[in-house]
Phi, psi and omega in degrees: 000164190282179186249126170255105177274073185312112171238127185283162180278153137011150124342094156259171189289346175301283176005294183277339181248050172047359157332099193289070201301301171073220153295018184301164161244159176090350196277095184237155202298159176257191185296313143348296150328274202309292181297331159352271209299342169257022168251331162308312183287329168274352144285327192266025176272357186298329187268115150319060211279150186266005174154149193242158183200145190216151166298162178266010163282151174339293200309312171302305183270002158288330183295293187301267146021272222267007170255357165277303179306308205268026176270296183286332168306345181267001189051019139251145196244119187213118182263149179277187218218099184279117161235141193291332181301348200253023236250152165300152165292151182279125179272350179062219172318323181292349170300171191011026187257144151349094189287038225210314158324273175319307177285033099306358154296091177320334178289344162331303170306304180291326158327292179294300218264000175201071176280024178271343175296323186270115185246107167323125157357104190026059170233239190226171146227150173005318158293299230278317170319302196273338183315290195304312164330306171273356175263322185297305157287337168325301187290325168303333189280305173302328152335277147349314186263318207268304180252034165203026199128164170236019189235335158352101154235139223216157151245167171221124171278151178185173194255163187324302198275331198290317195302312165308313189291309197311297199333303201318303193318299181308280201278021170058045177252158178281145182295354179317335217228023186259025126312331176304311190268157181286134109268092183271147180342169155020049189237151151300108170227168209205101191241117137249150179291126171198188214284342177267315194194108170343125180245167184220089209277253194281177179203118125087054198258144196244351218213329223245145188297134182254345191311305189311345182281328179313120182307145197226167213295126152327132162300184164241341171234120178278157171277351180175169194301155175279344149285042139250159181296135148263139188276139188090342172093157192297000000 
């Protein structure tokens, strides 16, 4: 089944000045970013992608732009993909306010220790953040899969809580606990899909070679299902 490569965006100045960007508009990478994000991109050029797909905020699709050019630099030609499902979560009230602030919110607390709980001040909530998020890869992959393989690997850019919520899914934890996982700027995770179970090969990875991810020739007797598990680990 295809591979889906989760790229958190870049750096931005929200980041660095304690900001809750949420939807704001207009929020684009700082410089610090912007080489992030070209050092993400000369790893994945290594890969045939079968396709980029991005949230439709700045920060993201600038991101998604410097994984295209370096596609094409590569004699592939790949336009990114706007999907709204891939989008930050709405934070509502909470937008652009001070997280420093915020964690003076009672509603903080439940943010951290119970977000299945939390629907933001006229905002979106938390299930719903990741619901819509997870149907969005679910539908690409299968897409994907139907018109490039079953060997397919695409990326999708997204922000910190969406990409932590899809991980929850994927390793069947409740979202209660998706706190727990890391997403860093401009990092890499890396989830296929197949028909029994999600496997969740990296997290939240900055540094390490993506080439080994290139689709590869089919066996002709395969040795076992591509949803089984190997016992004892490869």
């Amino acid at each position: 089944m295809p591979t889906v490569i989760l790229v958190r965006h870049g750096r931005s100045g929200a980041n660095t000045s304690g900001i809750l960007a949420g939807r704001s508009p207009g929020v684009k990478l700082d410089e610090t970013g912007l080489t992030q994000v070209a050092a993400v991109a000369e790893r994945l050029a290594s890969l045939p992608l079968a396709a980029i797909v991005t949230s439709p905020l700045d920060r993201c699709k600038q991101t998604a732009a410097a994984i295209a050019t370096a596609q094409k630099q590569q004699e592939q030609q790949l336009r990114p993909a706007t999907d709204r499902r891939l989008t930050e979560c709405g934070y509502g009230d909470w937008t652009g306010k001070k997280i420093s602030a915020l964690a003076k919110d009672p509603l903080w607390s439940v943010v951290q220790q119970h977000p299945s709980a939390v629907t933001f001040p006229n905002g979106e909530s938390m299930r719903g953040m990741q619901q819509r998020a997870v149907d969005a890869i679910r539908d690409h992959d299968a897409r994907l899969a139907e018109s490039h393989g079953h060997d397919a690997v695409w990326v999708a850019v997204s922000h910190g809580d969406v990409i932590k919520a899809i991980v929850a899914d994927a390793l069947g934890q409740h979202l209660d606990t998706f706190q727990r996982i890391v997403v860093d700027t401009a990092s890499t995770t890396i989830i296929t899909y197949t028909p029994h179970r999600p496997f969740l090969v990296r997290l939240n990875d900055t540094g390490s070679e993506l080439a080994s991810f290139a689709p590869k020739p089919a066996k002709k007797k395969p040795t076992r299902r591509a949803s089984d598990a190997v016992v004892g680990g490869r």
